[in-house]
N, C-alpha and C positions, 0 to 999 in steps of 0.2 A: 574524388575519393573522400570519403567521411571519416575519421578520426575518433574515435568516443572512449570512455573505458565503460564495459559492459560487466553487469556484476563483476566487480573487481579485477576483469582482464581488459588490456586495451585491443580494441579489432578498428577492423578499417575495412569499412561496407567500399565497393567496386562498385554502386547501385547509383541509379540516379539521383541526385540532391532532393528531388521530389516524394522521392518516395515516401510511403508514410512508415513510421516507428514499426506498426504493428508489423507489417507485413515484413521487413527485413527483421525482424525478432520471428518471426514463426517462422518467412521463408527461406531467408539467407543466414540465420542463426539455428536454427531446429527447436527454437525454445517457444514450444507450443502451450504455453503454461497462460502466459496472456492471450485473451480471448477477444473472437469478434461478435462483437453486437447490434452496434446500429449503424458505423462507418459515419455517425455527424454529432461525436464526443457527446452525444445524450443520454446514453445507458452505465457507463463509467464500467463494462468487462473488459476493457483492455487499459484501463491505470497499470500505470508503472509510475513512478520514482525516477523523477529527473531532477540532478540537482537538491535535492531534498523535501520536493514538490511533485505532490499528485498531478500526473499529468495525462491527459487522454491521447493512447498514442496512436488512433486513427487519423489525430488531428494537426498531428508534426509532424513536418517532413524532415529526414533524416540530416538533411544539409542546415536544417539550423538548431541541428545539436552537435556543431564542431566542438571537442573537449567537452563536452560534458558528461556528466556519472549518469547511468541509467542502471534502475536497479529491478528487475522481474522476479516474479513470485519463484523463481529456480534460486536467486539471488539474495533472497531475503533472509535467510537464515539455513542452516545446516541442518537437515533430516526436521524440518517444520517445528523448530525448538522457538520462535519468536513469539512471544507473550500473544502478540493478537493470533497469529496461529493456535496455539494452545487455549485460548480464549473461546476462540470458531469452535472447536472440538468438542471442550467441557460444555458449551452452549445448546451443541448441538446442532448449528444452526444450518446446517447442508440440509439443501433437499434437491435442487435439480444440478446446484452446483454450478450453472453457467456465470453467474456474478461473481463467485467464491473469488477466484485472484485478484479480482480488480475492487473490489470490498476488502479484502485483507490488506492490500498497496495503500490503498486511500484511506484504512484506520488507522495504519504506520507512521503513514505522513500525516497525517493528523494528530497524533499521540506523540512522536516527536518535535513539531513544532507546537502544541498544546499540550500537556500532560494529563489538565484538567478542566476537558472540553467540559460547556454547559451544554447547553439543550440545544442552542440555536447552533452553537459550532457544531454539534453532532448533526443537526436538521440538513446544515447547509452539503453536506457531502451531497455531492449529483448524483452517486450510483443508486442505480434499481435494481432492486430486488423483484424478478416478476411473479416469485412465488407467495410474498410479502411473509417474509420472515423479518421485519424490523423491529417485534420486540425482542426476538432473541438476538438478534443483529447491536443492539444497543445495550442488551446484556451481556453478551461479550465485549462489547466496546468497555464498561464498566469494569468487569475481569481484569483486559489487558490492562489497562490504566492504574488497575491495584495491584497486579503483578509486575508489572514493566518499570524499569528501574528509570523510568522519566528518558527525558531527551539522549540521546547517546551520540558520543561519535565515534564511529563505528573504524576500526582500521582495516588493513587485508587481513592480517591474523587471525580476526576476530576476537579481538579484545578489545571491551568496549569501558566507556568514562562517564561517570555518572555526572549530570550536571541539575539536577534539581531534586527537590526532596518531598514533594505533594504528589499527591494519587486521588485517583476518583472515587466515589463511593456510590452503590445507589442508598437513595433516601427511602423511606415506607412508600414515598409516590409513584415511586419508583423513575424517578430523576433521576439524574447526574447529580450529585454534590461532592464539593471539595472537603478532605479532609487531611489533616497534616499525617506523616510518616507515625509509626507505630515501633 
């Protein structure tokens, strides 16, 4: 039996320690919000939030996330109120949608442990896009980043504690650049 808290409730998978993330989130959870794409962590549609790390959950098996926080796109915020959510939106950037959850996990966790990714930290995110939407993909990433109140740590309540005071901006190059609070 596996142990975890799952967006902020604790459950206890009866499943093999084998198992991979994905599948007990879609098939033992019903939380079909994380998506399958390639089952060998190369497309980045099934990121979730583990521990506070982008993590491909085709690629972990469930037995060695004893206690740990996992967090899915059902999880991430209340009725899609989370800056890189509202970001996606304003952006526009949906089109077929099969990336969308695991692109939104993976700018989260990026934006909270970076606030004010550069070029290579935004580059290095593994997910694909197969529509290639990555310049609206990284104008939203720019959005969240000037909207998003920096690092958070997040409780059950949902009341969050600001810990940093820089945001992203794009430049005329349309780069990433840091710029202080306003």
């Amino acid at each position: 039996m596996t142990r975890l808290t799952l967006n902020d409730e604790p459950i206890h998978y009866k499943l093999d320690p084998a198992t991979p993330l994905l599948w007990a989130l879609r098939d033992a959870s019903n939380l079909t919000g994380t998506k399958y794409g390639c089952d060998s962590k190369d497309c980045g549609a099934c990121t979730v939030i583990v521990d506070g790390r982008a993590v491909a959950s085709c690629a972990v098996g469930i037995g060695e996330l004893e206690g740990a926080r996992v967090t899915t796109i059902e999880g991430l915020s209340a009725g899609g109120s989370h800056p890189v959510q509202q970001a996606w939106l304003a952006e526009q950037v949906t089109m077929c949608g099969a990336c969308e959850p695991g692109f939104i996990m993976a700018i989260a966790a990026l934006l909270d442990s970076n606030p004010s990714p550069d070029d290579a930290a935004i580059a290095a995110l593994p997910n694909i896009c197969r529509c290639g939407a990555y310049v609206r993909i990284r104008r939203a990433i720019a959005r969240a980043a000037q909207s998003s109140p920096g690092p958070q740590r997040f409780d059950p309540a949902g009341k969050a504690e600001r810990t940093d005071t820089k945001r992203l901006s794009l430049g005329s190059s349309g780069g990433a650049q840091e710029s202080p609070d306003k």
